[in-house]
N, C-alpha and C positions, 0 to 999 in steps of 0.2 A: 409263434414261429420258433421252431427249435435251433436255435446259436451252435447246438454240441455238434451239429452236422460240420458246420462251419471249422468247428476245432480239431474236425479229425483231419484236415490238410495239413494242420500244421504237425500232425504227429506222424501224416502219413506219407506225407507230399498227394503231387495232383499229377495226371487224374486219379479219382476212387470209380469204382464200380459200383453200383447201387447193390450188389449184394454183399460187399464189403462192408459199407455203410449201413447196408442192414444187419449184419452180424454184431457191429461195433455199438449200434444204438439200443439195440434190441426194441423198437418201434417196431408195432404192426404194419406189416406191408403196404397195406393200402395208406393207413398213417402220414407212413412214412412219402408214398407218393405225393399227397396234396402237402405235405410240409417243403418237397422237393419245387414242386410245381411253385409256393409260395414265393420260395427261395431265389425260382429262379425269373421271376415276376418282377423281385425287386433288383435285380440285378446284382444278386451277391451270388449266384450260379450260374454256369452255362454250360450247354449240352458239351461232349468233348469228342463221340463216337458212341456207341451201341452201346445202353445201359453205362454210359460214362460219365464223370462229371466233375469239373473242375471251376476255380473262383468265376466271380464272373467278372464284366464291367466296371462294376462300382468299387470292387474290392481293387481292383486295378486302379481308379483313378483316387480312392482313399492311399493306397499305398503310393501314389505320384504326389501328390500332395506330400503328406510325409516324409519323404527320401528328396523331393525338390528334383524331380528327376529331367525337371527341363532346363537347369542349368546343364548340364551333362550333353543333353542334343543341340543346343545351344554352341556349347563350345567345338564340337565335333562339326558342324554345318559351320561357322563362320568364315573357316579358311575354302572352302566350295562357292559358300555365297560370294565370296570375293571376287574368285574368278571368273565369275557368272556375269558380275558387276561390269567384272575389267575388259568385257568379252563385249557383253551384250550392251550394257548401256543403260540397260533400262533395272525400274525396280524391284528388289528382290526380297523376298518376303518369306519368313518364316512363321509356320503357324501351327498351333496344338488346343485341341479340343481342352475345356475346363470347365466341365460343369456339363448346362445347356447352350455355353456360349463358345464362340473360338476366339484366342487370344494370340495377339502379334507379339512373337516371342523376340524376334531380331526381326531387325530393315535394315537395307543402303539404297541411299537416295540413288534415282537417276539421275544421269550427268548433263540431260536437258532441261533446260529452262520450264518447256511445259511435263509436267512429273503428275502423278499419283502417290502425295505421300500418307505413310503411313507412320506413328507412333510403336515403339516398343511399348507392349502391356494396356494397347490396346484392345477393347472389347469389339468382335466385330459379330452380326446374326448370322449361325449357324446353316440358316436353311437361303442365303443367298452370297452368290461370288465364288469364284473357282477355288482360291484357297480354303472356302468354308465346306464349299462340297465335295472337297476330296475328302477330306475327313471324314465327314457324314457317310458316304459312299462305303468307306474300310470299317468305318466302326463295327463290331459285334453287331449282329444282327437283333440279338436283345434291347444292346444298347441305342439303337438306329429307331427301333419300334417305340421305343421308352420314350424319345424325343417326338418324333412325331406324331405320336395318337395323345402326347400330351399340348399339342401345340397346334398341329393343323387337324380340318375338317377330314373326312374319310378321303374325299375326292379327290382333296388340294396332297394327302397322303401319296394314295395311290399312282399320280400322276409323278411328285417328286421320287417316288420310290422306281419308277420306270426310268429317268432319266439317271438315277444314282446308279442300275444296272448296268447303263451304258455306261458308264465314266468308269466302273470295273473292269469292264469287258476292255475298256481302249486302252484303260492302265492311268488317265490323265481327265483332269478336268477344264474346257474350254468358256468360257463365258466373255458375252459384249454390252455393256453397256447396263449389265445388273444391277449393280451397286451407284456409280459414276459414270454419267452421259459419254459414247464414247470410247468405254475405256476396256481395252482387253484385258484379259484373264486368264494365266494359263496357269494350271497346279500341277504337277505329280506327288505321289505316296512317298512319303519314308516308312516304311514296314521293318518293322521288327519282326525274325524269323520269317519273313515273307509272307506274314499275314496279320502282324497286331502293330496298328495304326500308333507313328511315336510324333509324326504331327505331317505337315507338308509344306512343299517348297514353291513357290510361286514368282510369277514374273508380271506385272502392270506397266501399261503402257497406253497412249493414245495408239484408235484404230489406224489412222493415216501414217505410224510410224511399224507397228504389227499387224500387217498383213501379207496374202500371198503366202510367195514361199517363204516366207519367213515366222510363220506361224509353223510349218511343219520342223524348219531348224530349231525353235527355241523349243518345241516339244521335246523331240529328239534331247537335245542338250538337256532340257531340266530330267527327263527321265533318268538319263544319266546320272546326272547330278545327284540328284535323290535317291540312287541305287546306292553310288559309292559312300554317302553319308548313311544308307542303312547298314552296309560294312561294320562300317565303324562304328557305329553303334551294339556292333554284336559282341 
């Protein structure tokens, strides 16, 4: 696998054109195609637009690593989760992809006796529960395939990959009783630039206390919420 591809972002920035990056390697075209395709297999590329191509997934979640970039979202979302808190009642949960898994970056307890709690740096499975599937849903399309063809059967794929559409399309993720007998689930996206996934914001609760119209407010509201904490992250 050729690395030099890799080093012309840093001399070039991103995106490159692949006849850029052909001129620069001086690799055989076709060569240079399957060393592309390789590249972008492993998720250290991804498409960008017409003959375009920029880091991919993994070099994103290497460089998050590195920089600790979830204290940053972190700090940004806690004065929001607050008000979330102080409003709604119930529990509010921060969460960012790491790795194959999602991890509870911030909590606040709900003010009810009966609760859904959650641990900061908690490990939770990616492919169930509304805060995990929003994530999955926004990830790089590379990186979504990466996880799932290494994890589920084609079927159990295809079927989660229909349901992660819809959670696009609505902007929000709903779940009852996935994780915990019961227990509702509602996520929206934090998007960086309106389209790269910086983690999600979520709300748990007993169904008998989220339901009705109160499933369409706390959507509303977390969408919200989630917008303005993507703000501030820009």
């Amino acid at each position: 696998m050729n690395f030099t591809i890799l080093q012309l972002f840093h001399s070039y920035g991103s995106p490159l054109h692949i006849e850029k990056i052909l001129q620069e390697t001086n690799v055989p075209r076709s060569s240079l195609y399957r060393q592309i395709k390789a590249l972008t297999q492993a998720g250290l590329l991804e498409t960008a637009g017409k003959g375009l191509y920029a880091p991919g997934w993994l070099v994103d979640e290497i460089s998050r690593v590195k920089e600790n970039s979830f204290d940053f979202l972190v700090e940004n979302a806690l004065s929001i989760m607050q008000e979330l808190s102080d409003d709604l009642g119930e529990s509010i949960n921060l969460t960012a992809v790491k790795g194959s898994k999602v991890m509870v970056l911030a909590h606040l307890e709900s003010k009810h006796n009966l609760r859904y709690s959650y641990e900061e740096g908690q490990v939770l499975d990616i492919f169930k529960g509304a805060s995990s599937k929003i994530l999955l849903a926004y990830l790089t399309e590379e990186h979504r395939q990466f996880l799932l063809n290494s994890s589920l059967s084609p079927e159990e794929g295809e079927k989660l990959e229909q349901e992660l559409t819809e959670i696009r399309n609505k902007g929000y993720s709903l779940t009852n009783s996935e994780v915990d007998e019961s227990a509702i689930g509602i996520s929206a996206p934090i998007l960086r630039g309106g389209k790269y996934i910086m983690g999600g914001l979520s709300i748990a609760g007993p169904d008998f206390r989220i339901n009705g119209d109160k499933i369409d407010t706390y959507i509303h509201r977390l969408k919200e919420a989630a917008a303005d904490i993507s703000l501030m992250m820009e």
